[in-house]
Structures are given as structure tokens and as C-alpha cells.
C-alpha positions in Angstrom: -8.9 17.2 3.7 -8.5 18.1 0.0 -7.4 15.5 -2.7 -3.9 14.6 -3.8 -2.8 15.5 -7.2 -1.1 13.3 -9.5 2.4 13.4 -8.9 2.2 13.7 -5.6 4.8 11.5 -3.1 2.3 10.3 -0.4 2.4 7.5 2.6 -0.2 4.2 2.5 0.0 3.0 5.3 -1.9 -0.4 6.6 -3.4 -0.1 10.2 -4.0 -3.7 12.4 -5.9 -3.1 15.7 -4.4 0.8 15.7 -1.3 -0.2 15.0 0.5 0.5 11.7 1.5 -2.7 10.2 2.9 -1.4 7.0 4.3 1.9 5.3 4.8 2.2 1.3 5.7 5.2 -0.5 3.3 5.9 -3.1 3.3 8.0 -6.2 -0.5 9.3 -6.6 -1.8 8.5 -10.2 -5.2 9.7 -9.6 -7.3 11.0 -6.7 -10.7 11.9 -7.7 -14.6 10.8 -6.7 -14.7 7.5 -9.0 -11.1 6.1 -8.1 -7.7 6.2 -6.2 -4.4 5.3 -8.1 -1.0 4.9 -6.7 1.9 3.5 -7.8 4.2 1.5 -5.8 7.2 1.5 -7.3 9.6 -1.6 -7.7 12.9 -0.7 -5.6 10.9 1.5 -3.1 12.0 0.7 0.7 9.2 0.4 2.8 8.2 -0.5 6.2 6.9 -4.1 7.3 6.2 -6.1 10.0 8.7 -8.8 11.7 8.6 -11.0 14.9 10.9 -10.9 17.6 13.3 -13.3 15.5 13.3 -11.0 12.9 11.5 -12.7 10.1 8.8 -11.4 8.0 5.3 -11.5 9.3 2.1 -12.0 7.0 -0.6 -12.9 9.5 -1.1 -10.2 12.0 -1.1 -11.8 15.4 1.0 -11.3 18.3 3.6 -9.1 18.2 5.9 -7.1 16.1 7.8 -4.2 14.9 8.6 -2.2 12.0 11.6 -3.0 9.7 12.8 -1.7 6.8 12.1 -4.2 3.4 12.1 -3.5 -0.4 9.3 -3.7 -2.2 10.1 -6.0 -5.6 7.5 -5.4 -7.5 5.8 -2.8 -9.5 2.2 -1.7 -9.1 -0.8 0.4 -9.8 -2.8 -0.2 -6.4 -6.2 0.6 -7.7 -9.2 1.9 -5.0 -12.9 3.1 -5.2 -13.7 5.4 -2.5 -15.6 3.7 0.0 -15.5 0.5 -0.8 -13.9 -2.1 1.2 -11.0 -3.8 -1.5 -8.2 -2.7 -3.8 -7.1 -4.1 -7.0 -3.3 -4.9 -7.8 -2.4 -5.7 -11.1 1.0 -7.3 -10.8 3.6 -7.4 -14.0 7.2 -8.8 -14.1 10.3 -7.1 -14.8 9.6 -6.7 -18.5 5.9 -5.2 -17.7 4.2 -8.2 -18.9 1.0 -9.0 -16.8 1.9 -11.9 -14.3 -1.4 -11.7 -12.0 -4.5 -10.1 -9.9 -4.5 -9.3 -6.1 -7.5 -8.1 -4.7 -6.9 -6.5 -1.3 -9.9 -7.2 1.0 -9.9 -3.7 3.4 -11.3 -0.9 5.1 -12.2 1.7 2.6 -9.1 3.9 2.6 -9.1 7.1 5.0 -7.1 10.2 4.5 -4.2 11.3 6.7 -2.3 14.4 6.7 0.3 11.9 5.3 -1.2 9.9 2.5 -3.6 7.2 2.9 -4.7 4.6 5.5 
């Protein structure tokens, strides 16, 4: 599968047991051999998990479908092929830095929609 260019309006998706537990829209910054960019953008509506009750899950266990959320932050999701964790640097509403996620994962895997 060839490589997205920048620009490009792709899917990340986040699989649990073969199951799709989340679904962002992603705006590819980069897609090359030494890293993958994408930008999450605040405001984007993406798909996440909820219980039977209808609240948010974060732990996945039992079961669940997919509901529609927005995402409220703003985010460069930074990846190195192959390797098993991502890099979020997190800023506020005024772009100022707030804080660090690493993402502990499967290296990603290309779909003929985006990324898993």
C-alpha cells in the first residue's frame, strides 16, 4: 500500500481484540520511512466507545458500541514505523504546551482507510 501525502484526510482507527474501539479523522502531516504525523484536529467528531448506559468507556473490557464524541483538543500524533508507541504533544486553546502522552501500541498498520 503506498504512503499518504501530506494533506491527505485519512481514518486512525484503534483496534481492541478485532474490534474497532475508536475512529479519528486525521489530517496526514507526514508519511515517510523515519516518521508518521497526523493531526487531530480540535472540534473533529469522532467515534468512541460507551457502555450499555451510555457513558464513556476508557478501559476496554466488556462490552460496548460506537458513539459519536468531539475531540477537544488539538494534536500532532507522532509515530515511528514499527515501533510499538506514539507521542502526543498536547497544547491549550492558545497553543501553549500543556503536556506529553505517550501512547503504548501496536506499531500502526495501513488500511485502505487510514491507519490502524
Amino acid at each position: 500500500m503506498s504512503r499518504w501525502r501530506p494533506g491527505d484526510h485519512i481514518v486512525l482507527r484503534e483496534v481492541w481484540q478485532g474490534r474497532v474501539w475508536t475512529a479519528r479523522p486525521v489530517i496526514v502531516v507526514e508519511d515517510s520511512n523515519e516518521i508518521i504525523a497526523l493531526h487531530i484536529a480540535e472540534g473533529s467528531t469522532w467515534k468512541r466507545p460507551f457502555d450499555a448506559d451510555g457513558l464513556p468507556k476508557r478501559i476496554p473490557f466488556g462490552d460496548w458500541t460506537l458513539g459519536d464524541d468531539l475531540w477537544n483538543n488539538d494534536v500532532v500524533r507522532i509515530s515511528i514505523p514499527g515501533e510499538r508507541f506514539s507521542i502526543l504533544p498536547f497544547r491549550d486553546n492558545t497553543g501553549a504546551f500543556r503536556f506529553w502522552y505517550l501512547n503504548i501500541e501496536t506499531p500502526l498498520t495501513r488500511t485502505s482507510l487510514g491507519f490502524d
